[in-house]
C-alpha positions in Angstrom: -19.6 -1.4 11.4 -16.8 -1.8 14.0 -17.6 -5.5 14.5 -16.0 -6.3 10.9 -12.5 -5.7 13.0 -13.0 -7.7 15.5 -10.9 -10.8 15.3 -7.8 -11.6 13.2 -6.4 -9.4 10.6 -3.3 -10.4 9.1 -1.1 -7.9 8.0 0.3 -9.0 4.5 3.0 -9.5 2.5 3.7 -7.8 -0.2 5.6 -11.2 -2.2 8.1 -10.8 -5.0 9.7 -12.4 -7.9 13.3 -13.1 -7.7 14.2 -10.4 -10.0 12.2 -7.9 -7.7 8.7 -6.8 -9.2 5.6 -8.1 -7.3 4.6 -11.8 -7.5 0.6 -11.3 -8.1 0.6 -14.9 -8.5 1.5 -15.3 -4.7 0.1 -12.9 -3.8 -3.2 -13.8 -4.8 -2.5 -17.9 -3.2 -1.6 -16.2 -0.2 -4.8 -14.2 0.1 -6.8 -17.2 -0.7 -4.7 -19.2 2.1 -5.4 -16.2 4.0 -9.7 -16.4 3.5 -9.8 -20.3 4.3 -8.1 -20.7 6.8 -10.7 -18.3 8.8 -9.2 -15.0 9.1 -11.7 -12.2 9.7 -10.2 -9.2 7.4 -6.8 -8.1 5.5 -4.1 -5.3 5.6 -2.9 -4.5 3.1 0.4 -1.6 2.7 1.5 -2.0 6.1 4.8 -2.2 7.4 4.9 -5.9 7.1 4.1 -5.0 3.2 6.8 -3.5 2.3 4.9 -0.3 2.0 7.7 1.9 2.1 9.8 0.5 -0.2 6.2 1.1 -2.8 6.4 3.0 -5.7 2.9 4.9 -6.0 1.6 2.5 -9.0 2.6 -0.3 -7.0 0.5 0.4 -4.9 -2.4 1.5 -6.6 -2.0 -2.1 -8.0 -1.9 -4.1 -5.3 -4.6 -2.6 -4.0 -6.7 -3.2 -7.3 -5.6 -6.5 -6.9 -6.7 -7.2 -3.4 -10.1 -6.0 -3.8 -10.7 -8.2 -7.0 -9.4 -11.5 -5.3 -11.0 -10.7 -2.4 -14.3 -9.9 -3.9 -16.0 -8.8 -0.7 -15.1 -12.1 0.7 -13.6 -10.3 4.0 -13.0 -7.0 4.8 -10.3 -5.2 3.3 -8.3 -2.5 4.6 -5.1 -0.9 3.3 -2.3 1.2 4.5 -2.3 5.2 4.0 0.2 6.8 6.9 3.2 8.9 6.8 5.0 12.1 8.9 3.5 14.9 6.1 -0.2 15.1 7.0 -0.9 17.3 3.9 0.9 14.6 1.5 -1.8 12.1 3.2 -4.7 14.2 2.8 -3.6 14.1 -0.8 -3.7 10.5 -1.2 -6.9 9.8 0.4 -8.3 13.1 -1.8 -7.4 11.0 -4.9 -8.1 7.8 -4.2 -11.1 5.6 -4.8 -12.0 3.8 -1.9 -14.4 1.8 -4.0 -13.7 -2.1 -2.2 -12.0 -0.5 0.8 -13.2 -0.8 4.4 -10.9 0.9 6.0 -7.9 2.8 6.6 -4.5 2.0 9.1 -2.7 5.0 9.5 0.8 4.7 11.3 1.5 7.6 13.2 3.9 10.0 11.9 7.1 8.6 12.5 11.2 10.9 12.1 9.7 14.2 12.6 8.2 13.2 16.8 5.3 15.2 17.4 3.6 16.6 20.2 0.6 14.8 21.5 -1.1 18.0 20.3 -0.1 17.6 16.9 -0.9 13.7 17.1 -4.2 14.6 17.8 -4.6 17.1 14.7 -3.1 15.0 12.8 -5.7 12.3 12.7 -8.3 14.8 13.0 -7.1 16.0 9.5 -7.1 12.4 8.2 -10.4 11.5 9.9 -12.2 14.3 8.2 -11.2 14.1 5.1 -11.4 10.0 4.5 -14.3 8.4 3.5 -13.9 5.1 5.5 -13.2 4.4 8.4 -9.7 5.3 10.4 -8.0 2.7 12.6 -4.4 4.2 14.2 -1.7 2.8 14.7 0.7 3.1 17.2 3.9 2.0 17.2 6.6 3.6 19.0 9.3 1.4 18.0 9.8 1.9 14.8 7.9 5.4 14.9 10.0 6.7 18.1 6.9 8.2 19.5 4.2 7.4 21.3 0.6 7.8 21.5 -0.3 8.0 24.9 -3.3 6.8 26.2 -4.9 10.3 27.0 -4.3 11.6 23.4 -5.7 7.9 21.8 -8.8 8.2 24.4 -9.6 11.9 23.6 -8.9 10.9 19.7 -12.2 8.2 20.2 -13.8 10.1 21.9 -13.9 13.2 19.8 -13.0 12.2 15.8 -15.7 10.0 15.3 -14.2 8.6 12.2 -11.5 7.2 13.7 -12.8 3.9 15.1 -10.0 2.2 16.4 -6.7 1.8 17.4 -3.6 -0.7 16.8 -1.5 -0.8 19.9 2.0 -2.0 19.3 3.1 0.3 22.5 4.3 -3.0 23.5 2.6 -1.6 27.3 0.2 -3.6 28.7 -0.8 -0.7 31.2 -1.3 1.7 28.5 -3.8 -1.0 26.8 -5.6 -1.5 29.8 -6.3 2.4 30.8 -7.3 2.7 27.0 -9.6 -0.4 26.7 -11.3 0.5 30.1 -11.9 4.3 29.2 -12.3 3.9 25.4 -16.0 4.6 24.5 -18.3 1.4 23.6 -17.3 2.1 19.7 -13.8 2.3 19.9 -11.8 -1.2 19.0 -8.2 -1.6 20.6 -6.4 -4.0 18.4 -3.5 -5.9 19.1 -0.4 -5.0 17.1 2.0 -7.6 18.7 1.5 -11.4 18.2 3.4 -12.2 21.1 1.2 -10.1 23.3 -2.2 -10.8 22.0 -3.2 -13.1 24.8 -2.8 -11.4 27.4 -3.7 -8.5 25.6 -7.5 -9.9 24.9 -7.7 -11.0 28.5 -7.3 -7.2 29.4 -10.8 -6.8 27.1 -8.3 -6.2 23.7 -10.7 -7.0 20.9 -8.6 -9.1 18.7 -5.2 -8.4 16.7 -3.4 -7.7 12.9 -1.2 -10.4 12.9 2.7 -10.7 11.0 2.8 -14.8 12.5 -1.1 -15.1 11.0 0.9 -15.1 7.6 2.4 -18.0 8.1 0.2 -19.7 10.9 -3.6 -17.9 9.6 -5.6 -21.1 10.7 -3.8 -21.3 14.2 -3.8 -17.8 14.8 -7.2 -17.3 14.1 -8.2 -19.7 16.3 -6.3 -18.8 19.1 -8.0 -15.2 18.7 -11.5 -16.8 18.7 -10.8 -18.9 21.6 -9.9 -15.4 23.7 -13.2 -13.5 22.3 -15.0 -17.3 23.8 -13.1 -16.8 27.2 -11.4 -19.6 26.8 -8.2 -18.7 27.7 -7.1 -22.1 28.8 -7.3 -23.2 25.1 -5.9 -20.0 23.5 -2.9 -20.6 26.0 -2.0 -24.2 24.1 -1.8 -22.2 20.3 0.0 -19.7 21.8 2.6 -21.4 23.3 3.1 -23.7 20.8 3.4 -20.8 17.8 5.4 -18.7 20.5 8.9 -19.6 20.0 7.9 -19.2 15.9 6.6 -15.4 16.6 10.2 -14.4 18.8 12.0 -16.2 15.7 10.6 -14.1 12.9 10.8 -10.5 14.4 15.0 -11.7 15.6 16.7 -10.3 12.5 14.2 -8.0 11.2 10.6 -8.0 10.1 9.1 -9.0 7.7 12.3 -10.4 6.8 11.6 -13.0 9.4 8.4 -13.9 8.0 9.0 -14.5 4.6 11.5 -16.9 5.5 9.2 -18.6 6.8 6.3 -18.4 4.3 9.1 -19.6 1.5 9.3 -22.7 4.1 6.0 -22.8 3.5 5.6 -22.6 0.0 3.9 -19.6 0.3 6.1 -16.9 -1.7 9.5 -16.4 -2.4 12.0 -15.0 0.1 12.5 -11.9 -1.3 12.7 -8.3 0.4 13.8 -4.9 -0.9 16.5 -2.6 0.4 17.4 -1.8 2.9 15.4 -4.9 3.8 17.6 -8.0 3.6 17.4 -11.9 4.6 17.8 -13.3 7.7 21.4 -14.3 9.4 21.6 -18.3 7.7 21.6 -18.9 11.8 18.3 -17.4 12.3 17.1 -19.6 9.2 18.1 -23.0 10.4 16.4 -21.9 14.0 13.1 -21.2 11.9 13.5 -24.5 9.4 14.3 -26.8 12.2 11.3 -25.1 14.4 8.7 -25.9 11.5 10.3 -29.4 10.8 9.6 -30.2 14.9 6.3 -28.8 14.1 5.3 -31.2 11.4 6.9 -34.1 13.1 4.5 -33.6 16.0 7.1 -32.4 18.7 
């Protein structure tokens, strides 16, 4: 089951028209982009989404969407998370998961729990949903952390819950997790920037913001880490690295979807209190992607 989330998973946009409703159209090119150009499974309602900024239709609808594009084509899994646990366990009650692989659920985020309270948290939201939980930690835009301890005794005792995205940003916390974790338990990448090194500590693959823009190269710098070849993962990586410090500069996704709209991949378009990139910033990103395709 696990082996589905190995890899790449790109964490998608959510694109939109100028006038601000969702652009399905894009949306379903960019999943298509997304499936040939050898990404192993999807996020949908993430941060990088837009989720937030959702109303509940919305996303009821992209998430319809998704899973008849996608067709079973790759695993799909979407975003349910949130600081009210009860409000969660609501969702998932009333939600068909009919298409859905699994579920990446940020960790509550304003109200700071206790490492207790993390822990109950996701045993709530483990055993009530009916597919698979993958956390997600990410203590800079949540302001608190999962520490190792509390993600270890959540594998080992919610069995459920088979996986964790670690965007701690600490390589030492990955490390004590991925060498205590039990043999069933993924740790996944939640920084592009710190993938490599990240799979050379025994990290079993990443979801991806830069994979939006870059799915081909991305993917195929993850598959060269799961080969051991580090040497060759080392080449995409530096060449995609000053692209991945460019997009998270002036905000994410906002830095992203400049980039995809380079691209011709959607429209540069975010929802308050989201907002474009400095014009700076831009011209950075443009003239990286020009020196790209001029072979420098």
């Amino acid at each position: 089951m696990i082996d589905k989330f190995r890899g790449t998973g790109t964490a998608v946009v959510t694109p939109f028209h100028r006038e601000g409703n969702i652009d399905f159209r894009s949306l379903e090119n960019i999943i298509e982009h997304q499936i040939s150009s050898g990404v192993n499974y999807l996020v949908f309602l993430g941060t990088t989404g837009e989720a937030v900024t959702l109303s509940g239709d919305e996303k009821s609808a992209v998430i319809n969407f998704a899973i008849e594009i996608v067709n079973g084509r790759l695993p799909l899994v979407i975003g349910i998370g949130g600081s009210n646990t009860r409000q969660i366990l609501d969702t998932i009650r009333q939600m068909s998961f009919e298409g859905v692989d699994a579920v990446l659920s940020v960790s509550p985020y304003y109200n700071k729990p206790q490492p207790k309270g993390i822990f109950y948290h996701y045993r709530e939201i483990g055993g009530m949903c009916p597919v698979p939980v993958i956390i997600y930690n990410v203590p800079g835009r949540t302001s608190s952390n999962i520490d190792a301890d509390t993600t270890l005794k959540i594998a080992c005792e919610i069995p459920n819950i088979i996986g964790v995205k670690e965007a701690s940003k600490d390589l030492e916390q990955c490390a004590r997790i991925i060498k205590y974790r039990p043999d069933d338990f993924l740790v996944i990448s939640g920084n592009d920037e710190l993938t490599l090194p990240f799979m050379a500590l025994g990290g079993d693959g990443v979801i991806s913001v830069i994979a939006n823009a870059f799915p081909a190269e991305f993917s195929a710098m993850v598959r060269l880490c799961i080969d051991g070849n580090f040497s060759g993962a080392r080449e995409i990586h530096l060449k995609l690295l000053d692209f991945i410090q460019a997009i998270y500069a002036d905000g994410s996704p906002s830095g992203v979807k400049a980039l995809m709209e380079m691209k011709g991949l959607c429209n540069n378009v975010l929802r308050l209190p989201l907002v474009k990139i400095n014009k700076g910033l831009n011209y950075h990103i443009s003239s990286l992607l020009s020196d790209m395709e001029k072979g420098k």
